[in-house]
KEVEXSE-94553 format. One record per atom (N, C-alpha, C): y, x, z negated; residue in three letters. Coordinates in steps of 0.1 Angstrom, whole numbers, padded with zeros to 4 digits, always signed. Atoms other than C-alpha are relative to their C-alpha. Last residue first. Layout:
<pts>
YXZALA
...
</pts>
This chain:
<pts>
-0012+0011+0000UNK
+1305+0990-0417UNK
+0003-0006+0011UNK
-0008+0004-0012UNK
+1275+1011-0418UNK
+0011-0006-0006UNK
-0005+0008+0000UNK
+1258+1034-0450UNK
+0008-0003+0019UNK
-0009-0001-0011UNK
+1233+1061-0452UNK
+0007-0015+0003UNK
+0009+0007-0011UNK
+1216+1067-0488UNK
+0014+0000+0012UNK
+0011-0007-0011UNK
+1225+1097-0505UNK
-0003-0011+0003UNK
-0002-0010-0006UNK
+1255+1086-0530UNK
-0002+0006+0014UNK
+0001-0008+0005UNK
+1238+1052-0547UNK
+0009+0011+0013UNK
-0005-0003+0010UNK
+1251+1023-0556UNK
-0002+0015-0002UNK
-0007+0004-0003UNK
+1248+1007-0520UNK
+0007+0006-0018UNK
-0006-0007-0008UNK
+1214+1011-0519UNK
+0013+0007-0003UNK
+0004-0015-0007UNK
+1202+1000-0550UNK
+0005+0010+0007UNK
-0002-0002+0010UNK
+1221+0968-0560UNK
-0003+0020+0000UNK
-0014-0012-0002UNK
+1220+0967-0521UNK
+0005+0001-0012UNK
-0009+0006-0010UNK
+1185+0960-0520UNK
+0007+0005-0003UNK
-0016-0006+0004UNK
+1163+0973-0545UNK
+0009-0003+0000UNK
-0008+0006+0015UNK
+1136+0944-0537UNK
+0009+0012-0009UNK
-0006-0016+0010UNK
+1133+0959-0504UNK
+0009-0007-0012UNK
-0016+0001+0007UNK
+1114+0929-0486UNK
+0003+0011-0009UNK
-0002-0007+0011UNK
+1086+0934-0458UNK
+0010-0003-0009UNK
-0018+0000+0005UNK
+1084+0913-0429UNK
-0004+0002-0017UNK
-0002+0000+0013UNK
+1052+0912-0408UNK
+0010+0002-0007UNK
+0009-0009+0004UNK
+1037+0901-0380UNK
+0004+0001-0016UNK
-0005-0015-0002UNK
+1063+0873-0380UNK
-0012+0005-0001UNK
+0013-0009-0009UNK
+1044+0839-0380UNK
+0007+0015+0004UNK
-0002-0004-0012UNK
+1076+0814-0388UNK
-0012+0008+0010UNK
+0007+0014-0006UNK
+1061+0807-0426UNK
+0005+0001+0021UNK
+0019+0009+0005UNK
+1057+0838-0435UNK
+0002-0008+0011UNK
+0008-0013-0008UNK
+1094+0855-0420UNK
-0019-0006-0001UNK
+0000+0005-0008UNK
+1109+0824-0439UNK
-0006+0008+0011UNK
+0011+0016-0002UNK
+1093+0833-0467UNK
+0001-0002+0012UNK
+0015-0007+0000UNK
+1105+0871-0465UNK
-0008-0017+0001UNK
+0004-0008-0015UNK
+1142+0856-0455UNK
-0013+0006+0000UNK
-0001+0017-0005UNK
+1142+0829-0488UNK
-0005+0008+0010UNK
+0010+0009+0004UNK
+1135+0859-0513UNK
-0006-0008+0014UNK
+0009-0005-0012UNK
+1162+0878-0492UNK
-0014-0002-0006UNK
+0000+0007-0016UNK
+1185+0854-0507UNK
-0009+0006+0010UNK
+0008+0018+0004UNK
+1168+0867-0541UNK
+0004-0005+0012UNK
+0016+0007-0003UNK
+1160+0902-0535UNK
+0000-0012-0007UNK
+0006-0002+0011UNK
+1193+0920-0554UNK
-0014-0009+0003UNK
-0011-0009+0010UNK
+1224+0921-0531UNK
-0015+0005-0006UNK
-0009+0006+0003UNK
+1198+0912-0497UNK
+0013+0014-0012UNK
-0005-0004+0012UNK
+1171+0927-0480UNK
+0015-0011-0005UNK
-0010+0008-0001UNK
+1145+0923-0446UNK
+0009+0000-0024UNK
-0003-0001+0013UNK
+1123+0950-0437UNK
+0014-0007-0003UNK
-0018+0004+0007UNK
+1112+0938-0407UNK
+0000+0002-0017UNK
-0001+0005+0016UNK
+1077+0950-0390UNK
+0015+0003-0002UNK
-0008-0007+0005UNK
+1085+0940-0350UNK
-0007+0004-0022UNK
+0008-0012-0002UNK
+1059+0920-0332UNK
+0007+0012-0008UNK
+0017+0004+0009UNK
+1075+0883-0340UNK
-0007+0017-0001UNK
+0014+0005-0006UNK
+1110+0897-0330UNK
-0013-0001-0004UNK
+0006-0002+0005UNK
+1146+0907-0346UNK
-0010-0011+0009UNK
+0005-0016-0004UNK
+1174+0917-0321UNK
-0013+0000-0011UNK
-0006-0014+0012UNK
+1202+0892-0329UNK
-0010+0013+0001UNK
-0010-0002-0003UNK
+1187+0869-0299UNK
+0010+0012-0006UNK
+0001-0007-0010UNK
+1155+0869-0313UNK
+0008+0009+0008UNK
+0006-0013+0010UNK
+1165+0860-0348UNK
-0001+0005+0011UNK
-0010-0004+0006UNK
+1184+0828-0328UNK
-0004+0019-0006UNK
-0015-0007-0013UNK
+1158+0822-0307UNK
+0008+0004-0005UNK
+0001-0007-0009UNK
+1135+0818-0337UNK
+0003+0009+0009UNK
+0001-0009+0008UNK
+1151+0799-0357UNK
-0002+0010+0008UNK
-0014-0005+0001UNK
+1158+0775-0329UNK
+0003+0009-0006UNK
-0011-0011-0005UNK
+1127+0775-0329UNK
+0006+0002+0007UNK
+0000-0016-0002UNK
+1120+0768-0359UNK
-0001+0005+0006UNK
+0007+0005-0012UNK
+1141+0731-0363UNK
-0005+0018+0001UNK
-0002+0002-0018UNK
+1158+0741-0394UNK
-0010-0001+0009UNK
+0001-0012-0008UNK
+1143+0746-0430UNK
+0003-0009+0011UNK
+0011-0001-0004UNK
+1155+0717-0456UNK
+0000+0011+0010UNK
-0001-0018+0003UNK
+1186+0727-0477UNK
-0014-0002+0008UNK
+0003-0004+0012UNK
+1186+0686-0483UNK
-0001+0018+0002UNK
+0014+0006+0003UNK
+1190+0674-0452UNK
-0006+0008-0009UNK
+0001+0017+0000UNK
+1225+0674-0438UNK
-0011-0001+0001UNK
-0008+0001+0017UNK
+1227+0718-0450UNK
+0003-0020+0003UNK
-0006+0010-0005UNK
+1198+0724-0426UNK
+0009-0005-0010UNK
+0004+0010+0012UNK
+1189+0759-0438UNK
+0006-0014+0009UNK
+0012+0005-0004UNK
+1182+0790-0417UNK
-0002-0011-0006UNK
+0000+0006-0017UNK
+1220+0796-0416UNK
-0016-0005+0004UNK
-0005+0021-0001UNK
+1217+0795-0453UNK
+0000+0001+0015UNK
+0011+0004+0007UNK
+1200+0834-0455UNK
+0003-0016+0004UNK
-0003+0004+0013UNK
+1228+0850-0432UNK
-0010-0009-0007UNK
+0002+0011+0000UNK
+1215+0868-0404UNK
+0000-0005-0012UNK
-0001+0005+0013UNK
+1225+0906-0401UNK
+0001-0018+0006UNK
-0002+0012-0002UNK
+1207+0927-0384UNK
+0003-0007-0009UNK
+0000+0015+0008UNK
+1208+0962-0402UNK
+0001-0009+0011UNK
+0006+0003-0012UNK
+1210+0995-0374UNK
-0004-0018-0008UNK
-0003-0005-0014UNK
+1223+1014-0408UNK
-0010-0005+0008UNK
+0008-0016-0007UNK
+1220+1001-0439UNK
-0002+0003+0011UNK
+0014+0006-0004UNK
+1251+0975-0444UNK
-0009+0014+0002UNK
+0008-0001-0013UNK
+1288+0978-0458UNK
-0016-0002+0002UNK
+0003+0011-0009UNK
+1302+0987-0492UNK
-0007+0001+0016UNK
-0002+0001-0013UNK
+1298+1010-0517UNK
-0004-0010+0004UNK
-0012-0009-0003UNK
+1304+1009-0557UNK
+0000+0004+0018UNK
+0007-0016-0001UNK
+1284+0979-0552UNK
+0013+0011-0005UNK
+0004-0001+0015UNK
+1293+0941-0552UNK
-0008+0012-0004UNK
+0018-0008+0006UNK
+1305+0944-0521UNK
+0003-0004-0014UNK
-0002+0007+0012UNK
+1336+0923-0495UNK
-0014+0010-0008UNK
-0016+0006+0006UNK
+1349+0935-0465UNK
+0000-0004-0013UNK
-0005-0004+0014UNK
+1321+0955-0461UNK
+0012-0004-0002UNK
-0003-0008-0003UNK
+1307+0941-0426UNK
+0008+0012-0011UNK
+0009-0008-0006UNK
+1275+0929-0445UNK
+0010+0012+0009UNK
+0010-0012+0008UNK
+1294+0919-0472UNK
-0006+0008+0006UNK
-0008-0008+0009UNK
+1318+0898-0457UNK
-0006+0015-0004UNK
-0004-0008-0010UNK
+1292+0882-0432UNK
+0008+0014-0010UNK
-0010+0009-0008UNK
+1270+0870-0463UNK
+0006+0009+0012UNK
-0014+0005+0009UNK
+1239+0885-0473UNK
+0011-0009+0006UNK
+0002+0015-0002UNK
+1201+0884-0451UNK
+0018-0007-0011UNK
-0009+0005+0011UNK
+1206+0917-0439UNK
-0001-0014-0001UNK
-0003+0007+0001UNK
+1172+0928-0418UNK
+0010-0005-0013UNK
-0006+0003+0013UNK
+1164+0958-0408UNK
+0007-0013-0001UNK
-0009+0004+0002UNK
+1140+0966-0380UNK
+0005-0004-0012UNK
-0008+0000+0015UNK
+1114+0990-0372UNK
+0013-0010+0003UNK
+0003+0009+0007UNK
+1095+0988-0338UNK
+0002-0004-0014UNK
+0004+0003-0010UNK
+1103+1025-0332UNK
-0007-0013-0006UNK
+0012-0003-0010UNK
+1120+1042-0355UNK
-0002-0010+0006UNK
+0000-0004-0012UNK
+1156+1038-0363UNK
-0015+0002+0010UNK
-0018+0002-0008UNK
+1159+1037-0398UNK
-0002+0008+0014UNK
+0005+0010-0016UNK
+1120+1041-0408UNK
+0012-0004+0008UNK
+0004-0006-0010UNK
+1131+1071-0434UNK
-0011-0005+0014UNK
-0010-0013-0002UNK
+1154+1060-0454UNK
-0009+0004+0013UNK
-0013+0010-0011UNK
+1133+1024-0454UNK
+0008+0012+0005UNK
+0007+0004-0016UNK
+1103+1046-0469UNK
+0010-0004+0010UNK
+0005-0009-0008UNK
+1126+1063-0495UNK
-0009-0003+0011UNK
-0011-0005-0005UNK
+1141+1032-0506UNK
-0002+0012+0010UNK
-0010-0005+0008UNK
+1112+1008-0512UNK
+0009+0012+0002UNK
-0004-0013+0000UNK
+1094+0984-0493UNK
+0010+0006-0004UNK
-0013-0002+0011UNK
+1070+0954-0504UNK
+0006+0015+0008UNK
-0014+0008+0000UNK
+1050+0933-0484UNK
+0012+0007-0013UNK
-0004+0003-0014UNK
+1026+0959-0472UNK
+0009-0015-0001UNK
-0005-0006-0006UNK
+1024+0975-0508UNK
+0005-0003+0017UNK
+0003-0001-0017UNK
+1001+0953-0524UNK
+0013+0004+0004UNK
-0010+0002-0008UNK
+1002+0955-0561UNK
+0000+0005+0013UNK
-0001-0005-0011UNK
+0972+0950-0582UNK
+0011-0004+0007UNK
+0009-0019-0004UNK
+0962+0951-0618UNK
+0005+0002+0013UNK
-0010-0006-0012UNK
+0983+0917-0627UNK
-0004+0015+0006UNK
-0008-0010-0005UNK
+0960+0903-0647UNK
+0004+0003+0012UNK
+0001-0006-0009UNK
+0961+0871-0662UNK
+0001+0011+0001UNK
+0003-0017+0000UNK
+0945+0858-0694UNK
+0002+0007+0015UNK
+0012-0008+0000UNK
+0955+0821-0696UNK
+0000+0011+0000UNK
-0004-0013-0004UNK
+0982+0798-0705UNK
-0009+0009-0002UNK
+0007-0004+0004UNK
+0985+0763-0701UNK
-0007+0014+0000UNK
+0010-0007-0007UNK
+1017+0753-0691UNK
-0015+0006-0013UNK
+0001-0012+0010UNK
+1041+0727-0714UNK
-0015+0009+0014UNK
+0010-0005-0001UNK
+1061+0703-0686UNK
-0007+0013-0006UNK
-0002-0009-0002UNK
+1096+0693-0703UNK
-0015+0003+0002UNK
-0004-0007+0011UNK
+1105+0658-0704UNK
-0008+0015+0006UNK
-0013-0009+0014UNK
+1125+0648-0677UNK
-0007+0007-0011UNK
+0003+0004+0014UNK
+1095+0635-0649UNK
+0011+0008-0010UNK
-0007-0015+0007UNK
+1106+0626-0615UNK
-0006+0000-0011UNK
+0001+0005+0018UNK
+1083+0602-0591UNK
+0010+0014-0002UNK
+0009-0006+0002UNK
+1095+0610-0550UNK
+0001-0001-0019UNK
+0004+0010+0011UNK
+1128+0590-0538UNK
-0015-0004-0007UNK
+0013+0007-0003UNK
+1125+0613-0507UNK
-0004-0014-0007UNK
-0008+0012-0007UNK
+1162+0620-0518UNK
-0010-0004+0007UNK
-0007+0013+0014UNK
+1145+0634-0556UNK
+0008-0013+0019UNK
+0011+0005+0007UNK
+1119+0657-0536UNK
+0010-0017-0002UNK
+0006+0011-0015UNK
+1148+0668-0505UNK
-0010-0010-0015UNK
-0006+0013-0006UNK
+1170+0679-0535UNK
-0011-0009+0012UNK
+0003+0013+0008UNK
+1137+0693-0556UNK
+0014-0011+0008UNK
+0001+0000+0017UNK
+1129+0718-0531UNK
+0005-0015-0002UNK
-0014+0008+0007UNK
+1140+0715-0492UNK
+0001-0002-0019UNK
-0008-0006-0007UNK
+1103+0724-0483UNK
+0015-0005-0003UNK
-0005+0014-0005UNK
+1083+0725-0508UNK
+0012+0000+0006UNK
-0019+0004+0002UNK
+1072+0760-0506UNK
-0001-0011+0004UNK
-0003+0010-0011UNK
+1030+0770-0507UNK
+0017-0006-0007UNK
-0017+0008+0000UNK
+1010+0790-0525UNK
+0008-0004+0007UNK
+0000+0015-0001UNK
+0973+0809-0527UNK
+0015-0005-0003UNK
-0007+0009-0013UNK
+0982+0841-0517UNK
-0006-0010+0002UNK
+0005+0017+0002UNK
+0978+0862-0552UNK
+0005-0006+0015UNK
+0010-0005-0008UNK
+0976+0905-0540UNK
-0009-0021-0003UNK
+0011+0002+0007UNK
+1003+0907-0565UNK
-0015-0002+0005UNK
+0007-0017+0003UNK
+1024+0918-0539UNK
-0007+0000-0009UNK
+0008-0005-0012UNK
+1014+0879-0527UNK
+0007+0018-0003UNK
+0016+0006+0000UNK
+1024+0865-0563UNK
-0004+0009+0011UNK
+0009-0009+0011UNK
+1059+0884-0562UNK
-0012-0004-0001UNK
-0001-0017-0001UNK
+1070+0872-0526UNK
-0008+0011-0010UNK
+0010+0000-0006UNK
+1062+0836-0537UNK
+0000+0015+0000UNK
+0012+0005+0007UNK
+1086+0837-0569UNK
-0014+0003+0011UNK
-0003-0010+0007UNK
+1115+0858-0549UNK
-0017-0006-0008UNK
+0000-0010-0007UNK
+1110+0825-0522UNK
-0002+0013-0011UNK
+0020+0003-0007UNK
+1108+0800-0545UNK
-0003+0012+0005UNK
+0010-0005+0010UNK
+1140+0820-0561UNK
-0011-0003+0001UNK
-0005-0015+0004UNK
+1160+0819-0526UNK
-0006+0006-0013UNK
+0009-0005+0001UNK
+1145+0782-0514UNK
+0001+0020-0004UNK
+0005-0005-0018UNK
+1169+0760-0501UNK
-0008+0012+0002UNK
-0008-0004-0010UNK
+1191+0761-0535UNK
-0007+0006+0015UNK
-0012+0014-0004UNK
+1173+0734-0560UNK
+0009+0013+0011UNK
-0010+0000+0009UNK
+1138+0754-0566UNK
+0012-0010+0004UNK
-0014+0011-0008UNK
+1106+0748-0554UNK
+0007+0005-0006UNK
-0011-0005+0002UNK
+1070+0767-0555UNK
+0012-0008+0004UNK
-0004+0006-0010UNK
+1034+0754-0553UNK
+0015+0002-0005UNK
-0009+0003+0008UNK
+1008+0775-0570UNK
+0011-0005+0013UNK
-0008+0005-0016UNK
+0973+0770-0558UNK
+0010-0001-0006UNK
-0013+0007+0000UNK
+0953+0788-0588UNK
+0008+0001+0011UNK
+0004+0012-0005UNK
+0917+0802-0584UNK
+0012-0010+0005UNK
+0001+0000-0013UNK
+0929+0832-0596UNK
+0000-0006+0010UNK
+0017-0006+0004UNK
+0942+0822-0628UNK
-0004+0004+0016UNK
+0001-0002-0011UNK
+0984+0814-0635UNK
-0016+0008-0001UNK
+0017+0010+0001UNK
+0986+0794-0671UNK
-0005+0003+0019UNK
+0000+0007-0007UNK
+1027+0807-0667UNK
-0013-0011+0006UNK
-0002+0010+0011UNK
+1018+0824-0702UNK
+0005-0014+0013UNK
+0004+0007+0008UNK
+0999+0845-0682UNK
+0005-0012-0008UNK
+0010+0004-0010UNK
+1019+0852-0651UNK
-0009-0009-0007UNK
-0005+0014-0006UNK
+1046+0861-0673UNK
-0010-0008+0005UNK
-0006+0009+0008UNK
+1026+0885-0697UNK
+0005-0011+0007UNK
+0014-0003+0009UNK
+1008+0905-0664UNK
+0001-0019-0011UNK
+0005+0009-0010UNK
+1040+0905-0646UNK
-0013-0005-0007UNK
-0010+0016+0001UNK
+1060+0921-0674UNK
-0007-0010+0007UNK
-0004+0005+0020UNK
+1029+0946-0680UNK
+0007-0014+0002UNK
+0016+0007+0004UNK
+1025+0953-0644UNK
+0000-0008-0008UNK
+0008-0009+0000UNK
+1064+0963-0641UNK
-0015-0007-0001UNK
+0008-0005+0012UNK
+1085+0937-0631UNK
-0008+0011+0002UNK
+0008+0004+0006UNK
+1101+0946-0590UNK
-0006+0000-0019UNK
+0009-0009-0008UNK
+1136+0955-0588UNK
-0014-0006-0008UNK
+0009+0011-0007UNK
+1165+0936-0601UNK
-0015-0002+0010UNK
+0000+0011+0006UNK
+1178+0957-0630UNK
-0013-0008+0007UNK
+0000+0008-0005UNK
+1184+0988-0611UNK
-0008-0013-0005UNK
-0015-0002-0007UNK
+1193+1017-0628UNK
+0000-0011+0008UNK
-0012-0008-0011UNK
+1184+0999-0655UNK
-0010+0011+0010UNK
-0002-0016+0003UNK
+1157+0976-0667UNK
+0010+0011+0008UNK
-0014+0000+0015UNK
+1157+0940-0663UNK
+0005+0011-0006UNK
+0003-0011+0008UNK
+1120+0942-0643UNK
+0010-0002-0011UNK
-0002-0014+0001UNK
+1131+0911-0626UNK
-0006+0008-0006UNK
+0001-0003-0014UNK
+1114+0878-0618UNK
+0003+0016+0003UNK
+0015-0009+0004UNK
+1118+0868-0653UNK
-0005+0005+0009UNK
+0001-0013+0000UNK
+1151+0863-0643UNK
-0005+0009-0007UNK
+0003-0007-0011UNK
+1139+0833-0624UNK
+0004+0014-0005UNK
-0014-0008-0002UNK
+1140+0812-0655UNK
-0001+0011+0011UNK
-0002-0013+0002UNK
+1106+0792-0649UNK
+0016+0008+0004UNK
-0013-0001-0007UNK
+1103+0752-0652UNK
-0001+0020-0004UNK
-0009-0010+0014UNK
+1067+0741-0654UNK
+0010+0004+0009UNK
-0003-0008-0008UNK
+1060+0711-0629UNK
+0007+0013-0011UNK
+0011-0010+0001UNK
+1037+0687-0640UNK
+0005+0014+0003UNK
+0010+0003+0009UNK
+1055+0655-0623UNK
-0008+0016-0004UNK
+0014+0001-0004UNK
+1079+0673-0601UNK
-0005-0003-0008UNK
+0010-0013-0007UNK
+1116+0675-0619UNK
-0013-0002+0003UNK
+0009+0007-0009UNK
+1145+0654-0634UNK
-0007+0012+0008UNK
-0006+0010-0007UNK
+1176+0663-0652UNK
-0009-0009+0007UNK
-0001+0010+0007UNK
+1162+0687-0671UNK
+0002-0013+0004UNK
+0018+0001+0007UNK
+1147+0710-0645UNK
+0002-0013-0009UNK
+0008+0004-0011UNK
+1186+0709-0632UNK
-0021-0006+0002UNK
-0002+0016-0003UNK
+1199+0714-0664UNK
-0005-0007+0010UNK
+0010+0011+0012UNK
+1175+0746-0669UNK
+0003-0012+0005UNK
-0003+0001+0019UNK
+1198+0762-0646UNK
-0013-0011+0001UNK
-0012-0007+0008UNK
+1192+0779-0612UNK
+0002-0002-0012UNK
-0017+0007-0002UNK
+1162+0760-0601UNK
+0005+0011-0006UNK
-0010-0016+0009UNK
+1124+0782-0605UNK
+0017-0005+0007UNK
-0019+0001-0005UNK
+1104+0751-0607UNK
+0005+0008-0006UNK
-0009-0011+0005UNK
+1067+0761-0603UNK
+0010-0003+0001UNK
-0018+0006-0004UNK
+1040+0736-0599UNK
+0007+0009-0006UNK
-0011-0001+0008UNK
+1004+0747-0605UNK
+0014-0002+0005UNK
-0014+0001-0012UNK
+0973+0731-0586UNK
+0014+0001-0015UNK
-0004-0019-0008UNK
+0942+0748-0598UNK
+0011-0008+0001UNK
+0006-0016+0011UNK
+0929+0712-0606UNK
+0004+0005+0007UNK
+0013-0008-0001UNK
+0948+0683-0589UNK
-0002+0009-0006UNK
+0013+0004+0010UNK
+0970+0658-0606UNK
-0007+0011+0001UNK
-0004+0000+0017UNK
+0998+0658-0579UNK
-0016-0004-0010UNK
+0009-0003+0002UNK
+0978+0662-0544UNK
+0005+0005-0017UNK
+0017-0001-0003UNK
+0989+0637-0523UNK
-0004+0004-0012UNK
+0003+0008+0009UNK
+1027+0642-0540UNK
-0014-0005+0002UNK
+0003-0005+0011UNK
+1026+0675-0525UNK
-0003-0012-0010UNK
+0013-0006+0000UNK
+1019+0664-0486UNK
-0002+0003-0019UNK
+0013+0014-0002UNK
+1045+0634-0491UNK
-0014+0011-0002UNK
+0004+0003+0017UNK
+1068+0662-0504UNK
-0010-0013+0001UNK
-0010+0011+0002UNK
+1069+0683-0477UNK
-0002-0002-0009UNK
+0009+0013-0004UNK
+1043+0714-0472UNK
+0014-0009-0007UNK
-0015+0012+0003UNK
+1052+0747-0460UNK
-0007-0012+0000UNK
-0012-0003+0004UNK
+1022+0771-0469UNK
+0014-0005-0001UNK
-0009-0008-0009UNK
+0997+0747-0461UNK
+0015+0012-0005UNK
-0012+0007-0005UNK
+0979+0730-0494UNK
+0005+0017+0011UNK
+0000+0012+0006UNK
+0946+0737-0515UNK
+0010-0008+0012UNK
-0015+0003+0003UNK
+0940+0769-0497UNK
+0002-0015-0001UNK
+0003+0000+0011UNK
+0903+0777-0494UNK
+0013-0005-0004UNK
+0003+0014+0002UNK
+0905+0771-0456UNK
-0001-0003-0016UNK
+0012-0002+0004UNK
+0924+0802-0453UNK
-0004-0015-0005UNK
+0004+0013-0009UNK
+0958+0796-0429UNK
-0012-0003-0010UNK
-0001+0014+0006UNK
+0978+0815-0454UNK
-0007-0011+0007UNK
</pts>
């Protein structure tokens, strides 16, 4: 992300994004939880995307990467082109930005960039809003290539549990991770898991902005996750562990992988290896 061709920094505020409102290539992504929130007020220019266009939608696991095709169609009608600097927000501290960036870069797209704190920090910046409804212009993308070193999937993670410079990262709540609580037919964590809860990297008296980093840092260090380590970091369904593969970016991890199965996946099925 450092590449001089890159319109904007990977984390940029909202003084850096209002600079560069207007510009060519530059797409605005609001993927909020509801519409109402898009409605209510939103980045000049800023198409609003339902984030559970983000999934495939397909059983046995729903939330798992689109297929080409889906990505292909979205991407397109999202007016997304090579060239294109896409700049991502939503309203919860960055868990569908995040699921939104993740998918562009296995797409082998790494122009884009997280406003940091999304549209609460935008609107308490007292930053222009616009209500009516941003229409995208919608081009011929393809989606031909999926990059593999930010994505990992069941049978690889089965069988890096434990190696050497491998770590797992749970980014869910405590509950869940020790299994007091699931949304699975099993509960608990995949074995040797760290578990760091996605909001703890959030400043919750400044708009959901990202924390001093490092303190981030020390903290991830402390629990057993390190810049030289590759981390496969996961959630229920790869949207709080949206936020933990950004925040693995923007921090300078070597590298941090996300298992968009997660524990829809895991945790539903028989043969994988469970903790508590």
């Amino acid at each position: 992300m450092s590449s001089e061709n890159n319109l904007l920094p990977l984390l940029i505020d909202s003084d850096q994004l209002e600079a560069k409102l207007g510009s060519e290539d530059l797409l605005i992504i609001d993927v909020s939880c509801t519409r109402e929130c898009y409605d209510q007020g939103h980045v000049p220019g800023a198409i609003f995307l339902d984030y559970r266009r983000l999934f495939t939608g397909s059983a046995p696991v729903p939330n798992k990467l689109p297929t080409t095709e889906q990505l292909t169609t979205l991407f397109s009608e999202l007016g997304l082109s090579r060239d294109t600097h896409v700049v991502a927000y939503d309203d919860e501290g960055g868990g569908w930005a995040g699921r939104l960036m993740w998918t562009l870069e296995v797409m082998g797209h790494s122009r884009y960039s997280y406003l940091n704190g999304g549209i609460l920090a935008w609107r308490a910046d007292g930053k222009p809003q616009q209500q009516e409804e941003a229409l995208p212009v919608v081009t011929d993308y393809k989606a031909d290539h999926i990059n593999l070193n930010e994505r990992i999937e069941m049978d690889e993670l089965k069988s890096k549990i434990s190696t050497e410079n491998f770590a797992v990262w749970d980014s869910r709540s405590r509950g869940e991770y020790e299994g007091t609580a699931s949304k699975a037919e099993r509960a608990g964590h995949i074995p040797t898991a760290v578990h760091y809860e996605w909001t703890e990297a959030m400043d919750k008296e400044n708009e959901l902005r990202i924390r001093d980093m490092a303190e981030i840092i020390t903290e991830l260090q402390t629990k057993g996750l390190t810049m030289d380590q590759e981390i496969a970091t996961y959630c229920q369904s790869h949207h709080r562990s949206g936020f933990t593969w950004l925040l693995g970016k923007i921090l300078g991890f070597k590298q941090v992988r996300a298992y968009d199965g997660s524990w829809n996946e895991w945790g539903n099925r028989s043969d994988t290896p469970i903790e508590t």
